[in-house]
C-alpha positions as CSV (number, residue, x, y, z in Angstrom):
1,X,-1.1,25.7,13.8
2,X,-2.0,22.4,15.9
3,X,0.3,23.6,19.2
4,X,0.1,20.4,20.1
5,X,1.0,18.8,17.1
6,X,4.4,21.3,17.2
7,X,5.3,20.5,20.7
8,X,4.8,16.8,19.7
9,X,7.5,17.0,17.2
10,X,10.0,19.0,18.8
11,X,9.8,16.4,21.7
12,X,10.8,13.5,19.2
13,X,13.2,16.1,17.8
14,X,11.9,15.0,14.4
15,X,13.7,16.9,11.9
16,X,11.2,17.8,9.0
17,X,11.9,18.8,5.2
18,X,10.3,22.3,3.8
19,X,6.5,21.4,3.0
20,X,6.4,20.7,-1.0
21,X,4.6,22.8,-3.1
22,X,1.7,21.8,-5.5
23,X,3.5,20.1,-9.0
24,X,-0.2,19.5,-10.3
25,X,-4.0,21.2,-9.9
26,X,-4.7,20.4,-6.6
27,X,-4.9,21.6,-2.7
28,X,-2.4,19.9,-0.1
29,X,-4.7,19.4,2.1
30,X,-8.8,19.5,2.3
31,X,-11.0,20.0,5.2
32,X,-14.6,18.9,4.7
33,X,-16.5,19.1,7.8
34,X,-14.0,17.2,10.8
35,X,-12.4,15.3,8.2
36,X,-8.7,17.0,6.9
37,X,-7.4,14.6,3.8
38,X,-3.7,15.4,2.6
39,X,-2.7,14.7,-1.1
40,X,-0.3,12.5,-2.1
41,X,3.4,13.3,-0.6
42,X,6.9,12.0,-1.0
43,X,10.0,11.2,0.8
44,X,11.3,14.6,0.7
45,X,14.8,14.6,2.3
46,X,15.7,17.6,4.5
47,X,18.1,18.8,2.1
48,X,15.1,19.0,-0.9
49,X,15.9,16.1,-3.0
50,X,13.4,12.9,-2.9
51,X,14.6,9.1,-2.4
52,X,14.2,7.6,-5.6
53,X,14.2,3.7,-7.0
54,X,12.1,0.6,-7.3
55,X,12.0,-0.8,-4.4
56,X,13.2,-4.6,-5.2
57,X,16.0,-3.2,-7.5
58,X,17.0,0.1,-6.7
59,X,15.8,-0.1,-2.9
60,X,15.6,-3.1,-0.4
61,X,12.5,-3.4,1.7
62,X,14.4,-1.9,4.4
63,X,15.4,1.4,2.2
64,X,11.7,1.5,1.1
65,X,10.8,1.4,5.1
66,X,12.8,4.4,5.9
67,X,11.8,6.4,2.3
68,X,8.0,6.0,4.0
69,X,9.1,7.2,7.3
70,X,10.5,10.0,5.5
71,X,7.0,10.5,3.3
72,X,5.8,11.1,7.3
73,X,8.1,13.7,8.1
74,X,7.4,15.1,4.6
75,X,3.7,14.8,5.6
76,X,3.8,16.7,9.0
77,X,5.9,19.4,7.4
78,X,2.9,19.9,5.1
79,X,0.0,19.7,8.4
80,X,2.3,22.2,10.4
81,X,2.3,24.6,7.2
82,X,-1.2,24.4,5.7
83,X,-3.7,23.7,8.7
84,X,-5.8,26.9,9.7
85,X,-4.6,27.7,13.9
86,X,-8.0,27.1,14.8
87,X,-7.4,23.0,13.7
88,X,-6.7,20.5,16.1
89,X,-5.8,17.1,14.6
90,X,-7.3,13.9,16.6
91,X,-6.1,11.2,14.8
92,X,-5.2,9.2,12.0
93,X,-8.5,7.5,10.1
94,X,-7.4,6.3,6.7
95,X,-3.7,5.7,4.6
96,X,-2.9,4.9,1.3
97,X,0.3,4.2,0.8
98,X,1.6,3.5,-2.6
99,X,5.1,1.7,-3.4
100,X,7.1,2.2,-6.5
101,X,8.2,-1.6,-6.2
102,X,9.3,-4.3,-9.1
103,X,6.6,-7.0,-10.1
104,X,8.2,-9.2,-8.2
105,X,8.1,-7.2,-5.0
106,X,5.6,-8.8,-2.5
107,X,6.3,-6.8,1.3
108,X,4.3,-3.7,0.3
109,X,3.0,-3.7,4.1
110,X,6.3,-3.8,5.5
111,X,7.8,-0.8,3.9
112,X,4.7,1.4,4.8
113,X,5.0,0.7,8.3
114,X,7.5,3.0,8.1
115,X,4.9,5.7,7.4
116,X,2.6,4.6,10.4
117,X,5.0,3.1,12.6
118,X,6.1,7.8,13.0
119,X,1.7,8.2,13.2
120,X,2.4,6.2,16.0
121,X,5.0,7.8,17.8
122,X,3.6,11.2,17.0
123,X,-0.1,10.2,18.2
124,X,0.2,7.1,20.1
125,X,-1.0,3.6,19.3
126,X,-4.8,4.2,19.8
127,X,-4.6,7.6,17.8
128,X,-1.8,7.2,15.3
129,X,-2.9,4.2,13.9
130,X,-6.1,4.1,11.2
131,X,-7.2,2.1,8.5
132,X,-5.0,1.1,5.6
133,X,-3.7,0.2,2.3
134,X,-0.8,-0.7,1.0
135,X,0.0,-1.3,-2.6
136,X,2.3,-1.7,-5.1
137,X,2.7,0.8,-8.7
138,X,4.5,3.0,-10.5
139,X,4.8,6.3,-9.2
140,X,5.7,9.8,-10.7
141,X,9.9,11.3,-10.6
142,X,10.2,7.3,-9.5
143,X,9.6,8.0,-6.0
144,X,10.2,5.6,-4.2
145,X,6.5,6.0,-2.0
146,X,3.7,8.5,-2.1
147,X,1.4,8.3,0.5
148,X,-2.0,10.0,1.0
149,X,-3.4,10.4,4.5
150,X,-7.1,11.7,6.3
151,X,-7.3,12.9,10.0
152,X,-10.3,13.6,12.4
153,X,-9.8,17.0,13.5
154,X,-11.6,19.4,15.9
155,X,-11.9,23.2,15.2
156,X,-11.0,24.9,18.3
């Protein structure tokens, strides 16, 4: 896969979970002509087990920060595993990211910084950093964020 995306991570020494498998009927990831869209991942922890909790009772904004830093990580494990050799990936264009946060919760940007704040370092600024949405709803297992991603790529 994406040499450059390897050496990349091995620079940051990023340490990466074990790419999830599919819990539903659907692809990990899906190239249609140079775009490559990535389902929804979790904060998979390097050891397997997700971060869990609502974020304003379980989690502080902070906690929630770090569990969509960790969604990255989970996310690069799953470009590294299931993009063809022949794909390079350009750049971020577009994020969701989703927060499993109380009613009362109001810093959903904040906590997926965490997510795009690692884009950054992985890509740069200019490259790392796409559109966005951050939002607030109940998620599946009670993660504590899922995030779904698309990327310009180039076939080599």
């Amino acid at each position: 896969m994406n040499l450059n995306l390897s050496k990349r991570i091995q620079e940051l020494r990023l340490t990466l979970p074990k790419a999830p498998q599919p819990i539903g009927v659907y692809r990990p990831i899906l190239i249609i002509d140079n775009l490559l869209y990535v389902s929804g991942q979790g904060p998979i922890l390097p050891s397997g087990e997700l971060i869990k909790g609502k974020v304003g009772h379980d989690l502080d904004r902070d906690d929630g920060k770090k569990a969509a830093r960790q969604v990255g990580l989970t996310m690069l494990s799953t470009l590294l595993t299931h993009t063809p050799n022949e794909i390079s990936i350009e750049r971020v264009v577009k994020v969701l990211g989703m927060v499993n946060a109380t009613p009362e919760f109001e810093d959903h940007p904040f906590v997926i910084n965490g997510f795009s704040e690692l884009m950054a370092e992985v890509w740069g600024e200019e490259y790392g950093i796409g559109a966005r949405s951050a939002v607030g709803m109940s998620l599946p297992q009670n993660i504590a964020v899922e995030i779904e991603a698309i990327f310009l790529i180039r076939k080599e």
